[in-house]
C-alpha positions as CSV (number, residue, x, y, z in Angstrom):
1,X,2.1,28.4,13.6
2,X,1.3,25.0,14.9
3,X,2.3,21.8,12.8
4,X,-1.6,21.7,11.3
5,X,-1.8,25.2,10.0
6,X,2.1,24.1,8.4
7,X,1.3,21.2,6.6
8,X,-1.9,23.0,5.2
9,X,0.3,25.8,4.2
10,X,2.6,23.7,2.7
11,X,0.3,21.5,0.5
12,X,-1.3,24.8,-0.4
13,X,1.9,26.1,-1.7
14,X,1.7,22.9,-3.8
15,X,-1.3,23.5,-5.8
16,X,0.7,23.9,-8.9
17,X,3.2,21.1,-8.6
18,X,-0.3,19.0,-7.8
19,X,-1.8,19.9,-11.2
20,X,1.6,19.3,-13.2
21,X,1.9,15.9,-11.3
22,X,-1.4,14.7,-12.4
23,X,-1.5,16.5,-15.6
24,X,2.0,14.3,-16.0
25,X,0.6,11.1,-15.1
26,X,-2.5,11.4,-17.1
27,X,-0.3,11.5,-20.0
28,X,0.9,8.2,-19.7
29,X,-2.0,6.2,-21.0
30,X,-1.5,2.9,-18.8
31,X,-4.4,1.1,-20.7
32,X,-5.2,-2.2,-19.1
33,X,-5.8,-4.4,-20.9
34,X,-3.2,-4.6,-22.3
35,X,-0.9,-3.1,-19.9
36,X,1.0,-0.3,-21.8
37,X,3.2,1.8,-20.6
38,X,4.1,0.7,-17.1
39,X,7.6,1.3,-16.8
40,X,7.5,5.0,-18.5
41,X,5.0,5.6,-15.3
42,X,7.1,4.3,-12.8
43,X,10.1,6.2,-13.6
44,X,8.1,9.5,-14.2
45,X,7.4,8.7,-10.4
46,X,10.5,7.2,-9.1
47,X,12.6,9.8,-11.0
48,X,10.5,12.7,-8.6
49,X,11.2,10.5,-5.2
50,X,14.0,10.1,-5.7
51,X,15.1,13.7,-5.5
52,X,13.0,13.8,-2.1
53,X,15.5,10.7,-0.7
54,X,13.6,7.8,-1.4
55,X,15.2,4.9,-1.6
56,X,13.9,3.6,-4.9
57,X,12.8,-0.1,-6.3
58,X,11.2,-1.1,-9.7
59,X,10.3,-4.3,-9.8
60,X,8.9,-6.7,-12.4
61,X,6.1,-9.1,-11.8
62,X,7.3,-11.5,-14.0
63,X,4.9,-14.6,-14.7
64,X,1.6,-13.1,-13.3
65,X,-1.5,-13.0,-16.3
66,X,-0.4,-10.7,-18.8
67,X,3.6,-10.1,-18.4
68,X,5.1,-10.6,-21.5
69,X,7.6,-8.7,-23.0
70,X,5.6,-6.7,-24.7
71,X,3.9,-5.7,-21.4
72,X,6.3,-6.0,-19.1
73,X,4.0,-5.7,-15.4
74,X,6.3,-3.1,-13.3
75,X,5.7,-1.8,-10.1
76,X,7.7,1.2,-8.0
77,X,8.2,0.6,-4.5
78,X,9.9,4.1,-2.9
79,X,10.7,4.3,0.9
80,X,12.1,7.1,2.8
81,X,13.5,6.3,6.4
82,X,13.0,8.8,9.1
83,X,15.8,9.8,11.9
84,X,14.6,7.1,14.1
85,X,12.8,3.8,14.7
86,X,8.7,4.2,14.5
87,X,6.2,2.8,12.5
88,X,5.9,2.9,8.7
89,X,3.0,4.4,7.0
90,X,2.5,3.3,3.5
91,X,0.5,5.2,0.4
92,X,-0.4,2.4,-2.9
93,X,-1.9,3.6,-5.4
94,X,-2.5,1.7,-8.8
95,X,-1.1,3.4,-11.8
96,X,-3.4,1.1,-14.7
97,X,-6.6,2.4,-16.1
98,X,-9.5,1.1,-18.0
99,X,-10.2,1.5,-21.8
100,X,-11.4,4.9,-23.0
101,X,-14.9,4.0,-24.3
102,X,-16.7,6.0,-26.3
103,X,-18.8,9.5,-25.8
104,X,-15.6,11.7,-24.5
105,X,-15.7,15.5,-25.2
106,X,-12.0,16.1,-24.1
107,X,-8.9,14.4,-24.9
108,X,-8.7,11.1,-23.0
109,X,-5.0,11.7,-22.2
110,X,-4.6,15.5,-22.3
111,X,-5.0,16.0,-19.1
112,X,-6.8,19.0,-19.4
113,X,-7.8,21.9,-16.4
114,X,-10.5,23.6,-17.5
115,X,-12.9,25.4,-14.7
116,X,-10.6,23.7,-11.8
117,X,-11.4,20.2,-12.6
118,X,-8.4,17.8,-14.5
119,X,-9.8,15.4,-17.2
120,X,-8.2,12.3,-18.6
121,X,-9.3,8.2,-18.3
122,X,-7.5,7.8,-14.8
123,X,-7.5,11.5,-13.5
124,X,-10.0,9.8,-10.8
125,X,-9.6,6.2,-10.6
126,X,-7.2,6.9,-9.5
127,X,-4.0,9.0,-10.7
128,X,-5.5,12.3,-8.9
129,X,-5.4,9.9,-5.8
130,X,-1.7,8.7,-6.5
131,X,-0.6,12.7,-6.8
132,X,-2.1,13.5,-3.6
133,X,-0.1,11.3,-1.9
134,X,3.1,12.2,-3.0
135,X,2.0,15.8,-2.9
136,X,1.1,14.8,1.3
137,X,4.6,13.3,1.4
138,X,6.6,16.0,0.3
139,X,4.3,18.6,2.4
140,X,5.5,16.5,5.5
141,X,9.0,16.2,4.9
142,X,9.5,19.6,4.1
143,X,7.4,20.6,7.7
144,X,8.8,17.2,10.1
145,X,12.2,16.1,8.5
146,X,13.3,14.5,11.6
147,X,10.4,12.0,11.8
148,X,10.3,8.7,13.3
149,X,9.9,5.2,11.4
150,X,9.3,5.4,7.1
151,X,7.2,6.7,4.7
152,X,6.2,4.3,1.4
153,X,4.7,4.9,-1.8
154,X,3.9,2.1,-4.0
155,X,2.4,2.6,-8.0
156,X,1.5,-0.8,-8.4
157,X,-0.2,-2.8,-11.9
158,X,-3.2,-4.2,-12.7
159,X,-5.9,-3.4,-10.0
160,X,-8.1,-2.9,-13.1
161,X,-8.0,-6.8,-13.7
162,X,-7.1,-8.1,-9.8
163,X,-4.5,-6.7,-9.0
164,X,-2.0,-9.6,-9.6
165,X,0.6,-8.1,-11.1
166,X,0.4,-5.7,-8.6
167,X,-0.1,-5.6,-4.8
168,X,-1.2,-9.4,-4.7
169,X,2.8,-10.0,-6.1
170,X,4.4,-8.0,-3.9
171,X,2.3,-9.4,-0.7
172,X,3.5,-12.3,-1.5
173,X,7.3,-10.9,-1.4
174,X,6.2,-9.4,1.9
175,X,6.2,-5.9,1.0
176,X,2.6,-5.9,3.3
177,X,3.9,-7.6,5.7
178,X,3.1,-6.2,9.5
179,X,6.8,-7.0,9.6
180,X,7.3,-4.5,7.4
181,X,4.7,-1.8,7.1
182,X,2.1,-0.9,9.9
183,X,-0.5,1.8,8.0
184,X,-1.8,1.2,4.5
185,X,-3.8,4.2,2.6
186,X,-4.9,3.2,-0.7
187,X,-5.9,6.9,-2.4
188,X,-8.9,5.1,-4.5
189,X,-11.8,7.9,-5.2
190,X,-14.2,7.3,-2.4
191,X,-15.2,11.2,-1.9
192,X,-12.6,13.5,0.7
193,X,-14.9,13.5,3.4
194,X,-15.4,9.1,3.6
195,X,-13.3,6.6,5.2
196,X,-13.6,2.8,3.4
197,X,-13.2,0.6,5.7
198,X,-13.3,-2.3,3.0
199,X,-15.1,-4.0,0.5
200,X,-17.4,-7.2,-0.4
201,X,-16.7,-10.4,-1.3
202,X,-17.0,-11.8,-5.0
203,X,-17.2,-15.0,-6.4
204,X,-17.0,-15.4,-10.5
205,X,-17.6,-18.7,-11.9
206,X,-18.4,-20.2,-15.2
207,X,-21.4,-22.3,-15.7
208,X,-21.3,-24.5,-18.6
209,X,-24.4,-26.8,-20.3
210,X,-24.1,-29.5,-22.6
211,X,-25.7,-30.7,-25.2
212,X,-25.8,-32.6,-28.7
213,X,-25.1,-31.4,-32.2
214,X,-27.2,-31.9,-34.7
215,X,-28.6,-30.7,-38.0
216,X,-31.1,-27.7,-37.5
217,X,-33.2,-28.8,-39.8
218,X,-33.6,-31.7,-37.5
219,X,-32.9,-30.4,-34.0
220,X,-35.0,-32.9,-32.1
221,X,-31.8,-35.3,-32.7
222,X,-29.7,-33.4,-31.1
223,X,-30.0,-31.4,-27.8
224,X,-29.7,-27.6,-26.9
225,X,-27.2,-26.9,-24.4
226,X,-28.9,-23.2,-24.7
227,X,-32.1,-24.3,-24.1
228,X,-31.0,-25.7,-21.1
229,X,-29.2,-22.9,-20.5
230,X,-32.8,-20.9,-20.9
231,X,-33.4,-22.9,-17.7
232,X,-30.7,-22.2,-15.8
233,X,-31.4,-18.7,-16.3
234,X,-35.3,-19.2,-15.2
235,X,-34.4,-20.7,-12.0
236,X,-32.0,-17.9,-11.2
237,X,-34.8,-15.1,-12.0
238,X,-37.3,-17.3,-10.2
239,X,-35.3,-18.8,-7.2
240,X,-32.1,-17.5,-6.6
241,X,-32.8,-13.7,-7.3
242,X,-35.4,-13.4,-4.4
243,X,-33.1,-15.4,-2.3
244,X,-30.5,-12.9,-2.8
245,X,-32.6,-9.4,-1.9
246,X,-33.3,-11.0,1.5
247,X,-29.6,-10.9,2.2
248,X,-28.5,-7.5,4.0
249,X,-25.5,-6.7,5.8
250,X,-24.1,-4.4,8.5
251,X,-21.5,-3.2,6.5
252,X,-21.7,0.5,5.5
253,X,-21.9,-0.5,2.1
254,X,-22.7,2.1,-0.7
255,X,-24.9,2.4,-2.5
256,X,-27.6,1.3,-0.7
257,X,-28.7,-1.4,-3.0
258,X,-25.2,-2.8,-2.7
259,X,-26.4,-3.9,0.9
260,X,-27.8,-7.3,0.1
261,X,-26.0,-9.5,-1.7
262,X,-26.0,-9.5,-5.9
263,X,-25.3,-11.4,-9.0
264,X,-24.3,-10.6,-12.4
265,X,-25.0,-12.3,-15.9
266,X,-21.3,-11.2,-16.9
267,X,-21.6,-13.0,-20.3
268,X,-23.1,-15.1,-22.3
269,X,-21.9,-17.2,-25.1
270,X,-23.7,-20.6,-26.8
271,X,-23.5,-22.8,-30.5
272,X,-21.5,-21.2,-33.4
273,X,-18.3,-19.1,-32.4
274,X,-19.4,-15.2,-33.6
275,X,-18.2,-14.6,-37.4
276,X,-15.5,-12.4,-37.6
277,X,-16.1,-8.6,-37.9
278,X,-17.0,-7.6,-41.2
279,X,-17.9,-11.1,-42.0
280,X,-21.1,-11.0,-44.7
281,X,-21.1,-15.3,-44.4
282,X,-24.0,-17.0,-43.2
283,X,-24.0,-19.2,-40.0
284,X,-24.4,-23.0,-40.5
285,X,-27.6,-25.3,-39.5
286,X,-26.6,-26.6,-35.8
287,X,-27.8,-27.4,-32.7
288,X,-25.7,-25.9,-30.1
289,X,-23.7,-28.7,-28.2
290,X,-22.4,-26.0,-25.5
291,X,-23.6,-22.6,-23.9
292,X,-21.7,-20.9,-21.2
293,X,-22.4,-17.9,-18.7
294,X,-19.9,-16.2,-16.3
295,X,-21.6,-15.5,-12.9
296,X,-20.4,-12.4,-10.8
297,X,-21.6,-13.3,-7.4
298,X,-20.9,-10.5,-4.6
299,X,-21.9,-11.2,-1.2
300,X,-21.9,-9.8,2.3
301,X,-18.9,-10.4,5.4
302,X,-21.9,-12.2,7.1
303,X,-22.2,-15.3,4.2
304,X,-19.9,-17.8,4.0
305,X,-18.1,-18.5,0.6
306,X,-18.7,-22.2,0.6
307,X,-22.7,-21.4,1.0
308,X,-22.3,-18.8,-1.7
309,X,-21.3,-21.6,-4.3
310,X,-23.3,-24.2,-2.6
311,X,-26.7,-22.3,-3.2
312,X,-25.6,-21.8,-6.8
313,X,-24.8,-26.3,-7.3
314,X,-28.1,-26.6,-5.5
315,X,-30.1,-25.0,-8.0
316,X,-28.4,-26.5,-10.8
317,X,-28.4,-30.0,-9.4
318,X,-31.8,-29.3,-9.0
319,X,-32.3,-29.8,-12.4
320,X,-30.3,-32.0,-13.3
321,X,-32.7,-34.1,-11.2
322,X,-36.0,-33.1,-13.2
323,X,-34.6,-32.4,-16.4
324,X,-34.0,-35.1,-19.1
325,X,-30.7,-34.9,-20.4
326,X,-29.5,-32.1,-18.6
327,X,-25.8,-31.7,-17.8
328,X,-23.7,-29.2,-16.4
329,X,-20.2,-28.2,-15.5
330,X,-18.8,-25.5,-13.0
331,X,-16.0,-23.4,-13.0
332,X,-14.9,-21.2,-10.7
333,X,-12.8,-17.8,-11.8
334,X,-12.2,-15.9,-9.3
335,X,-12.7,-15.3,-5.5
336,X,-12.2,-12.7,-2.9
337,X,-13.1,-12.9,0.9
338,X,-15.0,-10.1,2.6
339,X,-12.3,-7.1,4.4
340,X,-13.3,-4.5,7.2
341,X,-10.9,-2.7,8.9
342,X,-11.7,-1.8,12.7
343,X,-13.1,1.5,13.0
344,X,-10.8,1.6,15.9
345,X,-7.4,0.9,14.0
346,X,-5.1,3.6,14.4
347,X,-5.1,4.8,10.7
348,X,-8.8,4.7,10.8
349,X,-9.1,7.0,13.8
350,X,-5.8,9.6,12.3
351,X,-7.8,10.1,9.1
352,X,-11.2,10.6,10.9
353,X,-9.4,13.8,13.1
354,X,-7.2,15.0,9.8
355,X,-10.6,15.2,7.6
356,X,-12.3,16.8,10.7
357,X,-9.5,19.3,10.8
358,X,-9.1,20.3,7.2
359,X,-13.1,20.4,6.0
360,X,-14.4,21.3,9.7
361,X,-16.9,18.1,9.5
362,X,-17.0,14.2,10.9
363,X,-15.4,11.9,8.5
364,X,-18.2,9.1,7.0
365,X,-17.7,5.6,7.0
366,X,-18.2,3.6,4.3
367,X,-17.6,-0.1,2.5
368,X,-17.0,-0.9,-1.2
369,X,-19.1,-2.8,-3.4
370,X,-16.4,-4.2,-5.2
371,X,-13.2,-5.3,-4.5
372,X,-9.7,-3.5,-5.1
373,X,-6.4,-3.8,-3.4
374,X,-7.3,-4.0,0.0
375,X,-8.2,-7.7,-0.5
376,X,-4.3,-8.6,-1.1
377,X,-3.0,-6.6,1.7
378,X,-5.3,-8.4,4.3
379,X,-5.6,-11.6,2.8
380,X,-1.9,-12.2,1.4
381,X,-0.1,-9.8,3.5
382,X,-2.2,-10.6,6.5
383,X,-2.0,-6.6,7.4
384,X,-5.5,-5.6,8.8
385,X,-4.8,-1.5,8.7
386,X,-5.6,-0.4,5.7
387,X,-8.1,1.4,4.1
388,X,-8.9,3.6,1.0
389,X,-8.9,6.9,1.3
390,X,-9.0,9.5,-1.5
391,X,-9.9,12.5,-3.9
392,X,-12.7,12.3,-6.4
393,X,-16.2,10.8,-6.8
394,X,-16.6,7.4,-7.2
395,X,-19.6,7.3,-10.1
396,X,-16.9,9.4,-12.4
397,X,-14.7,5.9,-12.7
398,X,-14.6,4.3,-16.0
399,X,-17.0,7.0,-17.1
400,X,-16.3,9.6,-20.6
401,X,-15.1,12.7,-19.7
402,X,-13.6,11.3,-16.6
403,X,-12.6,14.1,-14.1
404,X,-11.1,15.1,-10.8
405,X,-10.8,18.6,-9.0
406,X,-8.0,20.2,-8.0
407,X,-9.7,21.4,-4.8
408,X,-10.6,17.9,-4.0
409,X,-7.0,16.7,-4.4
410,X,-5.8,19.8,-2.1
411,X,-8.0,18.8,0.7
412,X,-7.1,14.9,0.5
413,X,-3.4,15.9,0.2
414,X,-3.9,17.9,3.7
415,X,-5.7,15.0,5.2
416,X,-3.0,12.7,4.3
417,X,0.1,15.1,5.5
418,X,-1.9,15.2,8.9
419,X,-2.2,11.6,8.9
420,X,1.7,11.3,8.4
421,X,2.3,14.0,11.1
422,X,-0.3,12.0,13.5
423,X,1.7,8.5,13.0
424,X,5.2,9.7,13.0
425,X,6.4,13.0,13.9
């Protein structure tokens, strides 16, 4: 039997420790916000590794937005060295998940199989990702123990909410560096058969107006900052919108409306704070003196970030030049820089012939819409071979009755043990 038909043997033969490993992680509801639970995850993994020989690190992210005390931000860093020197392949997953929501049929944290399919918030985005890897791992070492360089898994915090207390923190310690690691697979659910190559750029920035309190009784002597704000929000329907949809980009971005650049109203928020739930009071007689809106600008590898915010000043410059009174301030939140990995990159081209060989068809290439871990790799750990790679459909994330098949994770598992087989044994 050739080293192929092995490892698929081998996963195969893994299907139950694959549901009980994602059933197990399910359990442990890592809600982000606030960030609960972090450590109990990271142990349930690093306990498991550790009995497969990897040398294990749990490490807290101490000062990055949210670490406290009460929500300690930890993160598992497990290596295995091979018999000799060689290159490093690394698996990250992030173990956070989103808040349940409303409109669930199943138990959010049950981790239930029923008809081949595990439920639970995470079982997609991405914990049924995070168990195929292992699952790969220990299908390797069992078939190849005398490989050449190291093998990585990372569980890493906070990729719901950027990633900061995560993959961005340990970048910075150089756990991405090239020095370091060669191969990056991030398991994210981008459909078994699809190959992302990256992700688009994001801008978010606060956009506040002013304006003049006064009795509402008497508002013409004071001055709306939401009226002004009415305006700002004209000119981006009227000007900047159309602007926008003539954008398009080469990137193999999905969907297909993701292929022109966007922008999001995130939030809006203007006069009186909102009365507390439950309140019955009555709101007082004022003119709003402020009005904000967060902007989620996402644009294309082709744009240049400084254009991106420019076209954004230029339209509210614009009028503050016609409009009396107007006045505005601009903040910006948050920023990522469009990543593409080289079709041609060794990791890229393993995981094209592994899905060949385990579903019989040509891998598709694709590109995020929005950002995820990739960005710190790239941008912090200045690694350019990475990509996401990964079990699970992409529309199920953040959704009720979040799912992931077990078929699904079986396949991606095989892919993954082929791509460890094609970089290091």
């Amino acid at each position: 039997m050739d080293i192929t038909a092995r490892l698929k043997a081998e996963v195969e033969n893994r299907r139950d420790a694959l549901i009980a490993l994602t059933q197990a992680l399910i359990r442990v509801p890592t809600l982000n916000p606030p960030g609960r639970n972090y450590r109990e995850i990271c142990e349930l993994l690093a306990e498991r590794l550790a009995r497969q020989g990897f040398a294990i690190e749990l490490l807290r992210a101490t000062g990055t937005p949210g670490d406290c005390e009460e929500f300690p931000r930890w993160n598992l860093v497990a290596r295995r060295e091979g018999a000799r020197p060689g290159a490093c392949v690394h698996f990250n997953g992030h173990h956070d998940v989103v808040e349940v929501g409303h409109g669930w049929s199943r138990d959010p944290f049950g981790g239930e199989l029923i008809d081949g399919r595990i439920y639970g918030r995470g079982a997609c985005d991405m914990k049924g990702g995070l168990a195929s890897a292992v699952i790969a791992a220990e299908a390797f070492l069992a078939t190849c123990p005398d490989f050449a360089g190291a093998i990585e898994i990372s569980a890493t915090a906070d990729e719901e909410s950027g990633g900061f207390g995560g993959v961005a923190w340990l970048a910075e310690r150089g756990y991405f560096s090239p020095g370091r690691v060669d191969h990056v697979i991030i398991p994210e659910p981008l459909h078994k058969d699809r190959i992302c190559l990256g992700h688009r750029g994001v801008w978010w920035a606060e956009i506040e107006t002013k304006g003049r309190i006064a009795h509402g009784s008497m508002p013409f002597l004071g001055d709306s900052a939401i009226r002004h704000m009415g305006a700002v929000l004209a000119e981006i329907e009227d000007t900047l919108y159309p602007l926008l949809a003539h954008k398009h980009t080469a990137m193999p971005v999905i969907p297909e409306g993701a292929r022109h650049s966007t922008l999001n109203i995130n939030s809006i928020h203007g006069g009186e704070a909102e009365p507390e739930p439950g309140s019955t009071a009555l709101p007082a007689p004022c003119v709003a003196d402020r009005c904000r809106i967060v902007i989620d600008r996402r644009f294309l590898i082709e744009e240049d970030l400084e254009e991106v915010k420019a076209e954004v000043t230029r339209l509210l410059d614009g009028l503050k030049a016609r409009r009396p009174a107007f006045d505005y301030e601009i903040r910006t939140l948050f920023e990522v820089i469009p990543s593409m990995t080289e079709r041609a990159a060794p990791v890229v081209r393993s995981t094209a012939a592994a899905i060949e060989a385990v579903l019989g068809r040509e891998a598709g290439y694709v590109v995020s819409p929005g950002t995820y871990d990739q960005k710190h790799i790239d941008r912090i750990g200045r690694l350019k071979h990475c990509i996401a790679y990964g079990p699970g459909q992409l529309e199920l994330a953040h959704q009720p009755d979040e799912w992931v098949g077990v078929e699904d994770m079986l396949d991606s598992a095989k892919v993954l043990a082929l791509v460890l087989a094609e970089l290091l044994a």
